[in-house]
N, C-alpha and C positions, 0 to 999 in steps of 0.2 A: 504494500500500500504506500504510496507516495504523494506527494503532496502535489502535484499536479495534477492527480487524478483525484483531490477531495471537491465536490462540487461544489462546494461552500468557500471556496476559494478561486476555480472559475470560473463564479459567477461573480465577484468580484472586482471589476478589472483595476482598481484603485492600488489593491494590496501592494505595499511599498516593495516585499522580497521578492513578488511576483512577476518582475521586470527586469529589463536591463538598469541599472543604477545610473548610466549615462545620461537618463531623461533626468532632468529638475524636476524634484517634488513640490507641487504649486496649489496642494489643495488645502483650505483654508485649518487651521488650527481646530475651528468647533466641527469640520466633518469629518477630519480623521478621530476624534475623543468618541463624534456621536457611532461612527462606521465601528469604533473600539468595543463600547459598552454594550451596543445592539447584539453587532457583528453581521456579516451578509446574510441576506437570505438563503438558507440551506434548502438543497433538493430534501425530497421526501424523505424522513425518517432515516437520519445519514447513521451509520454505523456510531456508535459511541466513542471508541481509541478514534476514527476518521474526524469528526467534528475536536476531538481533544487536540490531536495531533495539529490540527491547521489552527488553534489558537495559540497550541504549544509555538508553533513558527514564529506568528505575529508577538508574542509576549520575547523571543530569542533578538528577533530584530530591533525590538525598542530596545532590549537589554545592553547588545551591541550599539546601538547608536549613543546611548548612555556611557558606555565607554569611550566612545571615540573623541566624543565631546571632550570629554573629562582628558583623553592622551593629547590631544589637540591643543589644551588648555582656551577653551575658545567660549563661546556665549551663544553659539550655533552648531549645527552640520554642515557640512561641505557644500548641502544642498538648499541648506539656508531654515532649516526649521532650528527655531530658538530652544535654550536648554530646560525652558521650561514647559516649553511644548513638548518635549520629549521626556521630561520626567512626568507631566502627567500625561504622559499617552502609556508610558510603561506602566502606569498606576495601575491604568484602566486596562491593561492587557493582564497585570497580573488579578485582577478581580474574578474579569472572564476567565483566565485559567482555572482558577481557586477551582471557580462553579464546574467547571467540564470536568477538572480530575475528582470532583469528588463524588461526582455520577456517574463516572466511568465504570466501565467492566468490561470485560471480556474474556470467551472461549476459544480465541484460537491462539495457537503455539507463538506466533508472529509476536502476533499486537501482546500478547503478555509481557514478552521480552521489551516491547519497546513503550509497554504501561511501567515496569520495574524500573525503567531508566529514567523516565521524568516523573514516575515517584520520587527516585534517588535524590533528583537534580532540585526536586523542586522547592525546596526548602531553601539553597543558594539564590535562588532566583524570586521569589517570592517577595520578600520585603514587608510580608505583613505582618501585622503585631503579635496573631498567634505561634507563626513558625519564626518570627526573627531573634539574632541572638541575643543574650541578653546583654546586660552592661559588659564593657571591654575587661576583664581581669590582667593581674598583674604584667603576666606575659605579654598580653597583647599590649596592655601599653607600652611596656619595655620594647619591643619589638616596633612598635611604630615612633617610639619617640626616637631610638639607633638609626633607622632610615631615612626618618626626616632629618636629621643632622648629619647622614653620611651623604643625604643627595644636596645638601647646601654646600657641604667642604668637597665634593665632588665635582662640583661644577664650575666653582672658580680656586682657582691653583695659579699665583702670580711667583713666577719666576725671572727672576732679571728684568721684572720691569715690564713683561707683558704675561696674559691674563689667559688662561690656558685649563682646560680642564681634563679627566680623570686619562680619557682616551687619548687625548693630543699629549701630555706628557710621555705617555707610555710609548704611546707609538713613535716620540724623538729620541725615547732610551737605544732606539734600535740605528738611527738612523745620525748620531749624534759624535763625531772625531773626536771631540774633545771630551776626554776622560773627567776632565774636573767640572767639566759642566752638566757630561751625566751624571755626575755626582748631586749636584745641586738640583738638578730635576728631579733623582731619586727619593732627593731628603725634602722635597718640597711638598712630597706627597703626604709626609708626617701628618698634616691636619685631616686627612682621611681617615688613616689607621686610627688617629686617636679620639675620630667619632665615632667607631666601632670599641676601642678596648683602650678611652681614656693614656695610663701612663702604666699599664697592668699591673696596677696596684689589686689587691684579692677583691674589692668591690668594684672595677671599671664595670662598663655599663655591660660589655660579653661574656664577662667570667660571671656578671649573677644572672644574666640570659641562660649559660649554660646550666647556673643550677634548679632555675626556673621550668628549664626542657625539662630536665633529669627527671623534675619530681613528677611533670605532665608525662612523658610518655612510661609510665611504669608497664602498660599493656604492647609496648612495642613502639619502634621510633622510623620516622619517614627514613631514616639511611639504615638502617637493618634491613626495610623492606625493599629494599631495591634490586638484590640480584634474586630473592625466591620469586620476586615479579618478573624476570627471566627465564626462571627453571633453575637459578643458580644458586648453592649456599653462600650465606655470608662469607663464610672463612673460604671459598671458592672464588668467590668476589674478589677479596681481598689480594688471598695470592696470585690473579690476574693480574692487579695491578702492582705490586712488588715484583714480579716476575719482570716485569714489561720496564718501569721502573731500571731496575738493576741491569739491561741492553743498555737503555740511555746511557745510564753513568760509563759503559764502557767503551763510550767511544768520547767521552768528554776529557778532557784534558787532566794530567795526573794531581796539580793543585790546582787547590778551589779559585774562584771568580771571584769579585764582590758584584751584589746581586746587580747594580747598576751594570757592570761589565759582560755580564751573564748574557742579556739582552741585546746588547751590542754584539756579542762575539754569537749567538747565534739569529743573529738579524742579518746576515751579507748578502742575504737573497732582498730583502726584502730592500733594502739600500741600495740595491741594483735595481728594481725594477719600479721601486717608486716612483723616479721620475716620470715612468712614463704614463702616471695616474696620478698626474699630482693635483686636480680640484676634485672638489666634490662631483662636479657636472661629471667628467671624468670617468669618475665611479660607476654612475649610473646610466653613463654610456657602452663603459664594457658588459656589467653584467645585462643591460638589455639585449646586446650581442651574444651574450654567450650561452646565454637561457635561450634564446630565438634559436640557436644552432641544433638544438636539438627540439624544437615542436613546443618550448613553451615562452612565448613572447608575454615577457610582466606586462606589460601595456593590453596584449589583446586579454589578457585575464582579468584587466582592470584593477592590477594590482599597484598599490599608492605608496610613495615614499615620504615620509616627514623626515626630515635629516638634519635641520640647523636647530643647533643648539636653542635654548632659549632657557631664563629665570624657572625654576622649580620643575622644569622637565623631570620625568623618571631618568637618571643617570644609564639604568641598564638597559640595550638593546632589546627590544622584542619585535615581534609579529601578533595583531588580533586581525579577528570576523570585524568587519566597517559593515557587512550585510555578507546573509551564507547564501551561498548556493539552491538553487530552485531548477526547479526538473516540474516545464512548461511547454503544453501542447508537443511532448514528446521529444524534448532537448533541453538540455541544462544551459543554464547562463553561470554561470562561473564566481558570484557574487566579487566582495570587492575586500578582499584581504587587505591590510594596513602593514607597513613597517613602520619603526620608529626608533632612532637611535639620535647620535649629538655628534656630529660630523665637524670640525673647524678646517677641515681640509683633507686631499685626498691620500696616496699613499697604499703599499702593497695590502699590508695589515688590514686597514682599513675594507681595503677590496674583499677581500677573504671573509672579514666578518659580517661585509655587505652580501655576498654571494649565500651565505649561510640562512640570513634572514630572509633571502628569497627563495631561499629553496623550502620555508618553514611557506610561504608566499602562496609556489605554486600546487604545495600539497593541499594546504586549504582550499585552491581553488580546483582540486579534484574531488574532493569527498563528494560523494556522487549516491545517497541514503537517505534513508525518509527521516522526515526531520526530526525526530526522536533521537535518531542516531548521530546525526548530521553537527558532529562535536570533534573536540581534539581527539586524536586514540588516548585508550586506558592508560597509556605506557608514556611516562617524560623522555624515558630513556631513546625506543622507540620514536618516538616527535624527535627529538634531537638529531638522532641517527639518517634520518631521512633527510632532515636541513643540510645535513655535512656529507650527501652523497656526492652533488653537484658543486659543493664550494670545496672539496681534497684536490678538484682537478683542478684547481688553478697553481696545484703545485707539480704539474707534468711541464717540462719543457716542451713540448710540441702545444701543448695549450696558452703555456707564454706567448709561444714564438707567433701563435694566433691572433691574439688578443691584444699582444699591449707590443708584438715586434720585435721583441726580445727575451731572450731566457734564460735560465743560469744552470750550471752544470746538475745533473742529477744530484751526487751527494749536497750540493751546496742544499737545493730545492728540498730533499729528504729533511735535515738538520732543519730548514725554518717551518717543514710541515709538521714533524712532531715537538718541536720547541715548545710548542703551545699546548699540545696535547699533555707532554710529561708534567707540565707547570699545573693543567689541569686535576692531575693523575694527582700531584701533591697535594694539589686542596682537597683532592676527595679523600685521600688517606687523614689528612691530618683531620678532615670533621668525622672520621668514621673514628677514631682512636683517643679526641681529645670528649665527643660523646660518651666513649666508652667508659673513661675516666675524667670526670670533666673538674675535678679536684687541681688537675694536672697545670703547671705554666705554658701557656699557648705558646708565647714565645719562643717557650725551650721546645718546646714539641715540632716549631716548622724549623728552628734555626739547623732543628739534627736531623728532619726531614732531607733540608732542602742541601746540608754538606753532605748528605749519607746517598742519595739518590742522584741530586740535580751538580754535586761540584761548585756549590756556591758557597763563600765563604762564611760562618756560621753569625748573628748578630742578634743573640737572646736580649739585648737593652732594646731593639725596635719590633714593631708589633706590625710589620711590613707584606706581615698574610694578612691584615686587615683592610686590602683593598678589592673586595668583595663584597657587594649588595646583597649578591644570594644567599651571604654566611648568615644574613642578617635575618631577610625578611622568607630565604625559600632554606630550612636547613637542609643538607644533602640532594641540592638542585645540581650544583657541581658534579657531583657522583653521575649524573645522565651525560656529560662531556667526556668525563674519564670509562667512564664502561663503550658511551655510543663510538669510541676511536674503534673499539675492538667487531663492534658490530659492523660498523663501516669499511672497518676492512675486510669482514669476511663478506658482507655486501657486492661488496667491490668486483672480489673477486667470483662470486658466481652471477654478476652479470657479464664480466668478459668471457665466464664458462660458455655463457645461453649466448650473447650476442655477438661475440669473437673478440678480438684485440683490442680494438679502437672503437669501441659502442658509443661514445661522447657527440658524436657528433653529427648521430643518426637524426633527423629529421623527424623518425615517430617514437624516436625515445619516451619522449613524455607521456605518448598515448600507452605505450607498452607500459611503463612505471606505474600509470593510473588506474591501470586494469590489473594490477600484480601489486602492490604496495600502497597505494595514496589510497583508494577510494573509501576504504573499509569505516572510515571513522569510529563512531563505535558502537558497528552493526556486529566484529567479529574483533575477538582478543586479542590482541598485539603480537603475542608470544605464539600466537597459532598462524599469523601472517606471513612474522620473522619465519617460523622453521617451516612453515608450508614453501614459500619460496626459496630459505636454504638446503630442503632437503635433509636437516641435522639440524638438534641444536645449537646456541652459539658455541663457539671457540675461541680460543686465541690465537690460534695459530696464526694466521697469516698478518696479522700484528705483529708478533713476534719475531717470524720473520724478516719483515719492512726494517724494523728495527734494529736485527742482528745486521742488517746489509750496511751498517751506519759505524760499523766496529771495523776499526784500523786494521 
C-alpha cells in the first residue's frame, strides 16, 4: 500500500508532499490549517492503516518543514510559508494523526508492520501534552547546556588576527608550512575543548556528563549496542578496531608527532590537491560532476546545499528530509533532501566531507516505501556506511585525475584516506572505554590512545579529544564512522565483484544502488540488507588489508 494509491490523497491535488517541491507553495495560511483539521474528502470507507498512513505523511512533512526552518535559522521556508504557519499547521496534522492512530487496526501482515512503526515513532512526533516528555532532567540539561557553549566556541576561533572556525582551522592544520603557526592554530582550539571538559578538573562539565550516563544507562548504553546491531559482539567490535588501529601505527613513523604535526604530515594529499578546489562554488561544482557521473545529479534530485557559515548555526555537518519522497500516478519525485555544514572556503578535506553528505543526499532521495516506512534505516552505522560509498572514491587517483586534473601517488592518496578514519577509530575506542570506566582521566585515556595507536606525541594537560559535538550531544555516534570504514570496505569490494573494476562511473550506478541498498528505509532491517547484498556477514578483512598495503 503506498501512498499514491490512498485516495484520500489523490483527490487532493493541494497536498504539499504530493508534488514536485519546485512549484511555490501559494495557498493561503487559513486553507492549508482548514485542508489540515478536515483533511480531503476520502473515497468510500478507505481502509483504516490507508487513511492513517496518508495523515501519517502530511503530519512527516510539517515535521520536516519544522526543521528546516529551524536548520535554516530563518522566519520562513524556502517556499515562503512563515514559521508560524508551519508550527500551526504541524499542530493540526499532529491532532489528525492522534484521531486516525487511535482508531486504527488492522488484519493484515503488511499494515501491522507498518501500524508498529508509527506506533513507535509517534510519541517523537506528536508534541502533545499526553505523550510529550516531561521536564528536561539533569542530563538533558547538562547535555544541552555543553553544546550550546561548544557550538559558540566552535564557531568563532581568532587566530593571528583573523576569525576562523572549528572546520577552517583544522583543515589549515593540514595544509599549513609553518610548524609554529600550526602550532598556534592547534592551541587556538583550546576554547573548544574547554567547553566540553572545562580545565579537567573531576567536576568539568564531561566528567559529570559521564557520571550522569553511567547512572542512566544501567539497562544498557547507545555504544554497547552498536556492533550486536551488526550481528557483532562488543568485545568483537572492539578488536576490529585495535586490530585495524595497530596496521596504522605500523606504517607511521618510529617517534611520535605532536598532534599539530600529525595533520600536516598526513595531509600531503590533501595540500596537493586543494588548490584545485579552493572556493566553496568549487566544491559544489565537482561533486555535482561526480554524483552526475554515475546517474545521480544532486540538482535533478533536488537536493539543496546551505554551506556558509552563519551566528549559532549547528557547528556539525549533516543531511535532513526538506520534504520525503512521494510515489504519484505511478512515479516517485525524489523529494528535496537538505545539506548543511559551515564552509569558509574550499579545499580537498573539505570536498571529501562535502561528497559524504551527499551521498547521505542521494540515498534519501531513493527511499522509495510507503510512508510508514519512508525514514532513515534502523542502523546509524548502516546510514553512514552508505554516505562514505561515493565520497572513498575521491581518494582513487584516476578519480583525481577526473575531477579536479590532478592526482597524487597511490600510497600518498591511501595515508590521507585513512588518516581520518584511524582519528575516527580513536574516538570510538576512547568513548567505548572511558564509558566503561568513566571514573577514569579522559585526558590520560586519549593522550595513551592516540601515542599507542596514532604516533602522536602524548599531552595528558590538554583535553584536545574534546573537539567533538557528537561526544557531547550523540554519545557513541562516532562509533558508526569507525565501524562504517570497515563496512565500506567490504562494500566496496563486492561491488567491483558484481560490476567489474571501475563501476564509479557507470551511468546507472545509482539506479543499480537504489534497487540493492538505498531504497529499503525502514521497510527491511539494515543488517538483513548489509548481508543480503554481501553475501556474509560483515568483516574486516578487506580493511585490513587496504591498510596493511600502507606498511613500509
Amino acid at each position: 500500500m503506498r501512498l499514491s494509491m490512498t485516495p484520500a490523497i489523490l483527490a487532493c491535488q493541494d497536498h504539499p508532499g504530493a508534488r514536485p517541491r519546485r512549484s511555490p507553495h501559494r495557498r493561503a495560511a487559513t486553507l492549508i490549517l482548514a485542508w489540515l483539521t478536515i483533511g480531503c474528502s476520502p473515497a468510500p470507507s478507505p481502509a483504516p492503516v490507508e487513511s492513517l498512513e496518508a495523515g501519517w505523511a502530511r503530519l512527516r512533512y510539517w515535521d520536516d518543514q519544522a526543521r528546516l526552518v529551524a536548520s535554516l535559522g530563518r522566519d520562513s521556508t524556502p517556499t515562503g510559508l512563515s514559521r508560524a504557519v508551519v508550527v500551526e499547521s504541524l499542530t493540526a496534522a499532529r491532532t489528525q494523526t492522534g484521531r486516525l492512530l487511535a482508531a486504527a487496526g488492522t488484519q493484515e501482515r503488511d499494515d501491522q508492520a507498518a501500524l508498529a512503526v508509527m506506533r513507535r515513532d509517534w510519541p517523537a512526533l506528536s508534541g502533545g501534552s499526553d505523550s510529550a516528555p516531561g521536564p528536561a532532567g539533569p542530563l538533558e540539561r547538562l547535555t544541552d547546556s555543553i553544546y550550546q557553549a561548544y557550538t559558540e566556541a566552535a564557531s568563532t576561533i581568532v587566530v593571528d588576527g583573523d576569525t576562523l572556525n572549528r572546520l577552517a582551522v583544522l583543515g589549515l592544520l593540514s595544509r599549513t608550512p609553518d610548524a609554529a603557526r600550526r602550532q598556534r592554530l592547534f592551541l587556538a582550539l583550546a576554547p573548544v575543548w574547554r567547553s566540553i571538559n572545562g580545565d579537567n578538573e573531576p567536576v568539568s562539565p564531561y566528567r559529570r556528563l559521564l557520571t550522569l550516563r553511567h547512572n542512566a544507562w544501567q539497562a544498557g548504553s547507545p555504544i554497547d549496542a552498536t556492533g550486536p546491531a551488526l550481528g557483532l559482539t562488543a568485545a568483537e567490535l572492539e578488536n576490529w578496531l585495535v586490530e585495524a588501529l595497530t596496521r596504522w601505527r605500523a606504517s607511521m613513523p618510529l617517534e611520535p608527532l605532536e598532534p599539530w604535526d600529525w595533520y600536516f604530515d598526513t595531509g600531503a594529499a590533501g595540500r596537493r590537491l586543494s588548490p584545485r578546489v579552493p572556493q566553496v562554488t568549487d566544491l559544489l561544482r565537482v561533486t555535482q560532476a561526480a554524483f552526475a557521473d554515475w546517474g545521480a545529479s544532486p540538482a535533478a534530485l533536488n537536493i539543496h546545499f546551505d554551506l556558509a557559515p552563519r551566528v549559532g548555526k549547528d557547528p556539525v555537518s549533516f543531511t535532513d528530509f526538506g520534504t520525503r519522497p512521494v510515489r504519484r500516478n505511478g512515479s516517485w519525485t525524489p523529494g528535496e533532501p537538505w545539506i548543511f555544514t559551515s564552509y569558509l572556503g574550499g579545499g580537498f578535506d573539505n570536498l571529501v566531507e562535502l561528497l559524504h553528505e551527499t551521498g547521505h543526499g542521494v540515498h534519501l532521495a531513493a527511499i522509495h516505501v510507503r510512508p510508514a516506512f519512508l525514514d532513515w534505516p534502523d542502523n546509524d552505522t548502516y546510514t553512514e556506511t552508505l554516505a562514505d560509498l561515493p565520497a572513498m572514491e575521491a581518494y582513487e587517483p584516476a578519480w583525481q585525475q577526473r575531477f579536479l586534473g590532478d592526482s597524487v601517488p597511490r600510497a600518498m592518496a591511501l595515508r590521507a584516506k585513512y588518516a581520518g578514519i584511524v582519528i575516527d577509530m580513536a574516538w570510538a575506542l576512547f568513548e567505548i572505554r572511558i564509558h566503561r570506566d568513566p571514573a577514569q582521566d579522559p585526558n590520560r585515556l586519549w593522550a595513551e590512545l592516540t601515542e599507542t595507536f596514532l604516533a602522536i606525541r602524548p599531552h595528558p594537560e590538554w583535553s584536545w579529544w574534546a573537539m567533538r559535538g557528537q561526544l557531547v550531544d550523540s554519545p557513541g555516534y562516532l562509533l558508526n564512522y569507525a565501524v562504517g570504514a570497515f563496512l565500506v570496505a567490504d562494500l566496496r569490494a563486492r561491488i567491483v565483484e558484481r560490476r567489474g573494476p571501475n563501476p564509479w562511473h557507470d551511468e546507472d550506478l545509482y539506479a543499480w544502488l537504489s534497487a540493492t541498498l538505498y531504497h529499503d528505509g525502514l521497510a527491511v532491517p539494515s543488517p538483513r540488507v548489509l548481508e543480503g547484498f554481501l553475501g556474509h556477514r560483515p568483516r574486516p578483512d578487506p580493511l585490513l588489508t587496504e591498510l596493511g598495503r600502507m606498511i613500509p
